[in-house]
C-alpha positions in Angstrom: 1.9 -22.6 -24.1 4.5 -21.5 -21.6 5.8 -19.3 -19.4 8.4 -16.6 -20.3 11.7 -16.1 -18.8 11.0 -13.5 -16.7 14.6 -13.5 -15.5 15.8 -12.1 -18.8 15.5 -8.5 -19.9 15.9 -9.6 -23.6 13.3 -11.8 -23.5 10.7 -9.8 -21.7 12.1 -7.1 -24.3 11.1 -9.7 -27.1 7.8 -10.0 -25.8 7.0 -6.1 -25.7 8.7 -5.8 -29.1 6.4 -8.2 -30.8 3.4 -7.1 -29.4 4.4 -3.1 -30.5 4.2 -2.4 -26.6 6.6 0.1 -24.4 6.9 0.4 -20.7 5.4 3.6 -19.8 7.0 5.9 -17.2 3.6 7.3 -16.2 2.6 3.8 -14.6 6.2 3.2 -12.9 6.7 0.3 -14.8 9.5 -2.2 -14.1 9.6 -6.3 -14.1 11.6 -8.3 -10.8 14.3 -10.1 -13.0 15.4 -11.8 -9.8 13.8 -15.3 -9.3 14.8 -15.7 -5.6 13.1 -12.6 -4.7 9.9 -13.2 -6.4 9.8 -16.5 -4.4 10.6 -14.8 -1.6 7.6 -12.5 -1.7 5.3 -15.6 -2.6 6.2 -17.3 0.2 5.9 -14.1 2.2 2.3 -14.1 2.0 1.7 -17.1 3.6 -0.9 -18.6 1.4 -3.1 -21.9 1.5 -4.8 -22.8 -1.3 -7.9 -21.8 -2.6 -7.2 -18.5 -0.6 -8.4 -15.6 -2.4 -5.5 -13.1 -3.8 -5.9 -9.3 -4.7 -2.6 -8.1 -6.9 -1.8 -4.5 -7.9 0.2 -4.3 -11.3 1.0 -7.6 -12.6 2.4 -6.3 -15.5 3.9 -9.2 -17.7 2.5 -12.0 -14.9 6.1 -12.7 -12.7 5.2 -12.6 -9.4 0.9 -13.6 -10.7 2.2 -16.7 -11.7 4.4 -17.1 -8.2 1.0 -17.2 -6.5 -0.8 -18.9 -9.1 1.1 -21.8 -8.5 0.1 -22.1 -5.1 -3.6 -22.8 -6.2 -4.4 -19.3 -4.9 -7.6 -17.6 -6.5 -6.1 -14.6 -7.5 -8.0 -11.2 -9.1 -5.2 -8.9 -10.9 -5.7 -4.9 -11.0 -3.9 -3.8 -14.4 -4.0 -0.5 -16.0 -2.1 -0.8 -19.2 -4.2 -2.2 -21.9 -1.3 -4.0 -23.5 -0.3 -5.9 -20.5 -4.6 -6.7 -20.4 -4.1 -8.5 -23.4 -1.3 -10.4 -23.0 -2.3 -11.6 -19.6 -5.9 -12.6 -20.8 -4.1 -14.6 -24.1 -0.8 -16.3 -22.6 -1.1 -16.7 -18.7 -5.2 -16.4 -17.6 -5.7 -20.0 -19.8 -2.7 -21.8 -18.2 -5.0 -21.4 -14.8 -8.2 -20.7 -16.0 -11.0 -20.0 -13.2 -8.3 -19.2 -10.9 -7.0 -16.1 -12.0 -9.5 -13.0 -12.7 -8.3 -9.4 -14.4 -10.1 -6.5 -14.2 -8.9 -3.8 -16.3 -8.2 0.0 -15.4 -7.0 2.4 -12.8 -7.2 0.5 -9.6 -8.2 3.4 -7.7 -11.4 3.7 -9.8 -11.9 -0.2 -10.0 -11.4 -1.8 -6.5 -14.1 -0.4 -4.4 -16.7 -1.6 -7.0 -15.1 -4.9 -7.2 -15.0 -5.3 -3.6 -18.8 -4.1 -3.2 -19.4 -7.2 -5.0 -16.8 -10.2 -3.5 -15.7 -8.8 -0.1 -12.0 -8.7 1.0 -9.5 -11.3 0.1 -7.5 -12.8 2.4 -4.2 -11.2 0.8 -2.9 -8.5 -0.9 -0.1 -7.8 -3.3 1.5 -5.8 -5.2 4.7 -4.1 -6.7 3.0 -1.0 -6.5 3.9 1.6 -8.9 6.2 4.2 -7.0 3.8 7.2 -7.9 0.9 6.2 -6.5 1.7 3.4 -4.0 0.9 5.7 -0.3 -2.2 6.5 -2.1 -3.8 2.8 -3.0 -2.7 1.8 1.0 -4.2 4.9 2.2 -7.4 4.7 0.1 -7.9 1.3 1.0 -7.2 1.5 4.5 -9.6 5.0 5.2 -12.8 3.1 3.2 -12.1 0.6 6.4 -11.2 -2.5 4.0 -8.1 -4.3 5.8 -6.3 -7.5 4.7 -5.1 -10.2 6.9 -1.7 -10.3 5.5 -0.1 -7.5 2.7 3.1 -7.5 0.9 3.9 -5.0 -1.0 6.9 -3.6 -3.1 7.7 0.1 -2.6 10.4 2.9 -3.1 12.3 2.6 -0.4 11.7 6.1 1.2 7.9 4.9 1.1 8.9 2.0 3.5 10.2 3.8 5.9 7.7 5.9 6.1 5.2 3.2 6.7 7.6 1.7 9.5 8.8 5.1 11.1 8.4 5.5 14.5 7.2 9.0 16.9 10.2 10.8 17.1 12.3 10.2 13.9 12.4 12.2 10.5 10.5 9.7 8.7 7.4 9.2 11.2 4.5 10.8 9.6 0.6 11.0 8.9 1.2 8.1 6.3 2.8 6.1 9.4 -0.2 6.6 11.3 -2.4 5.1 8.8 -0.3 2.5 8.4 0.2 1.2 11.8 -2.8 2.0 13.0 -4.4 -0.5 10.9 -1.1 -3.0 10.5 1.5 -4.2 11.9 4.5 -3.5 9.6 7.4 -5.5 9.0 10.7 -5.5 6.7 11.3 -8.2 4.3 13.9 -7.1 2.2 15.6 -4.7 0.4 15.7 -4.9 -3.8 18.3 -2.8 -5.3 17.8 -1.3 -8.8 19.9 -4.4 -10.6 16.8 -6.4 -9.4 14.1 -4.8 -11.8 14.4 -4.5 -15.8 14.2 -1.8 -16.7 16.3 -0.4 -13.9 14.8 2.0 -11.4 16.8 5.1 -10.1 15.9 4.2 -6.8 16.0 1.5 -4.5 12.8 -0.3 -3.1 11.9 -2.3 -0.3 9.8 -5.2 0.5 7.2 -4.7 3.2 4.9 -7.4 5.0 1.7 -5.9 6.6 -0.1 -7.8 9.1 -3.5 -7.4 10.5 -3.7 -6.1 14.0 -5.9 -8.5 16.1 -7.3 -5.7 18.3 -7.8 -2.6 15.8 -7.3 0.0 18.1 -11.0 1.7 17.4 -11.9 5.9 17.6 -15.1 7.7 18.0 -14.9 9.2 14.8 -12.6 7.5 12.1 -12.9 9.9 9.7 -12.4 13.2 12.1 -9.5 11.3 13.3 -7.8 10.7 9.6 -8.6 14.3 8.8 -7.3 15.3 12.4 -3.9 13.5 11.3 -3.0 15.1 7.8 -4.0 18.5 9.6 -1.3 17.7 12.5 1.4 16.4 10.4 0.7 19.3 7.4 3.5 21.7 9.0 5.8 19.5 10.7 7.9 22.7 12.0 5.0 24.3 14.1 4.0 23.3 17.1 0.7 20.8 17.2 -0.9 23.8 19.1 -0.4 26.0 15.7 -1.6 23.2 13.7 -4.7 22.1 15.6 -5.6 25.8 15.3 -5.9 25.3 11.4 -8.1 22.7 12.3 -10.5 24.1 15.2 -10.1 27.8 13.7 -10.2 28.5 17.1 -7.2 29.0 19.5 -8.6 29.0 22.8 -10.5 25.8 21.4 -7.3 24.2 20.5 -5.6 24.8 23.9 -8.9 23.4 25.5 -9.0 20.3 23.8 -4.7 19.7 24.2 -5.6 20.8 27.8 -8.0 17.8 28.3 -6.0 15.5 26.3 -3.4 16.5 28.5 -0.2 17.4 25.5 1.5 20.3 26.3 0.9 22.8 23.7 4.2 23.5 21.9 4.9 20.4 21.6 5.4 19.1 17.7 3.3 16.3 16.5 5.5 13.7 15.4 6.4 12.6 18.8 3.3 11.7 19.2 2.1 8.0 19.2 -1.0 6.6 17.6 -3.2 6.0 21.2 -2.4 9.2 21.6 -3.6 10.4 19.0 -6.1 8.9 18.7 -7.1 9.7 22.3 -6.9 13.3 20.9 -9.3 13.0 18.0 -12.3 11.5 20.8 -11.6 14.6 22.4 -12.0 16.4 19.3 -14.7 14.7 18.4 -16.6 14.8 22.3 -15.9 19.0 22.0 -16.3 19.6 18.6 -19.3 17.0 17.7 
């Protein structure tokens, strides 16, 4: 038993061919052909062995078996039945107790799975361009943070996660993102990197723990706060904090005591300070 050449389109096609399988659109399905970058990402996440791994979408196993080969003890989140299978017959026996697959939408899957075995020490993931600022976010709100993270995204989605106050791109997915993490840039992949060749280009992103998690009174006011601010990026974050409060003497009360002048728009507005803004919420409001 061996690996397959998971730098050749033909032979990946072979595999799908023989088993009657087809990549499916709905699951933004596409393998890293590239063997430099898949190293690259393995040695991104900084791994010691016996460290324990969680990995979004291993598809046909590429970058699974990148990690597997550092003795990792990695648990793989895969949706498509076929790619189940083929993991479970040709790659799980090759490292045996080290590598676990739990089948299924991970969205439905990981918060039981993590009830039950606590957070790994890394995370990974190609994540499928549909749904990839909704498993962060999920993950992140339920309070359930990784030391290190390195994840493959559309391109526009990394930006977003890296965007500072005052740009185009800086938004209530930025927030999240940095208030939990520190976000860093590993590399870009264009589409000639992936089989079968994305429309768009996707970038590399290395998320690391902040060592002093900058708390709040409320976490969940304060997420629910954010979307509400950023939800009409054009009005002012008096306008939108009125959506919120339903009151508008409230709002200017509250922007009053947090001291932000009223028509001023909320994305140049940095993460203490809005975060300072949701304990005043949450001290007037209860």
């Amino acid at each position: 038993m061996s690996l397959p050449d998971y730098d050749s389109p033909s032979a990946l096609k072979a595999i799908l061919d023989s088993r009657a399988m087809a990549m499916q659109k709905k699951f933004g399905q596409n393998f890293l052909i590239n063997s430099n970058a898949r190293t690259k990402l393995a040695e991104s996440l900084d791994l010691q062995e016996n460290m324990k791994v969680w990995e979004v979408g291993p598809g046909l196993g590429a970058l699974t078996t990148e990690i597997l080969k550092r003795k990792a003890k990695l648990t793989a989140f895969e949706i498509d039945r076929g790619f189940v299978s083929f993991l479970q017959e040709e790659i799980q026996p090759l490292f045996k107790e080290n590598f676990e697959i739990i089948s299924g939408d991970v969205l439905k899957t990981w918060k039981n799975y993590y009830s039950k075995n606590g957070i790994p020490d890394r995370f990974f993931g190609n994540l499928p361009y549909n749904v990839a600022a909704t498993i962060i976010a999920d993950m992140i709100e339920n309070e359930v943070r990784f030391d290190k993270a390195v994840v493959t995204v559309q391109k526009e989605v990394a930006l977003r996660m890296a965007a500072k106050p005052g740009t185009d791109d800086y938004s209530s997915f930025s927030v999240l993102c940095q208030w939990a993490y520190d976000v860093f840039p590993i590399m870009d992949l264009a589409g000639g990197c992936f089989w079968p060749r994305p429309n768009v280009d996707s970038r590399a992103v290395k998320f690391v723990k902040k060592e002093i998690f900058p708390g709040c009174k409320n976490p969940k006011l304060f997420l629910k706060l954010v979307r509400t601010l950023f939800s009409c990026r054009r009005k002012t974050i008096k306008n939108n904090l009125n959506i919120y409060t339903q009151n508008a003497d409230l709002s200017e009360k509250i922007l009053n005591t947090a001291n932000i002048e009223t028509n001023v728009r909320v994305e140049k507005l940095d993460i203490q300070t809005l975060l300072n803004l949701s304990d005043i919420v949450s001290d007037i409001m209860g």
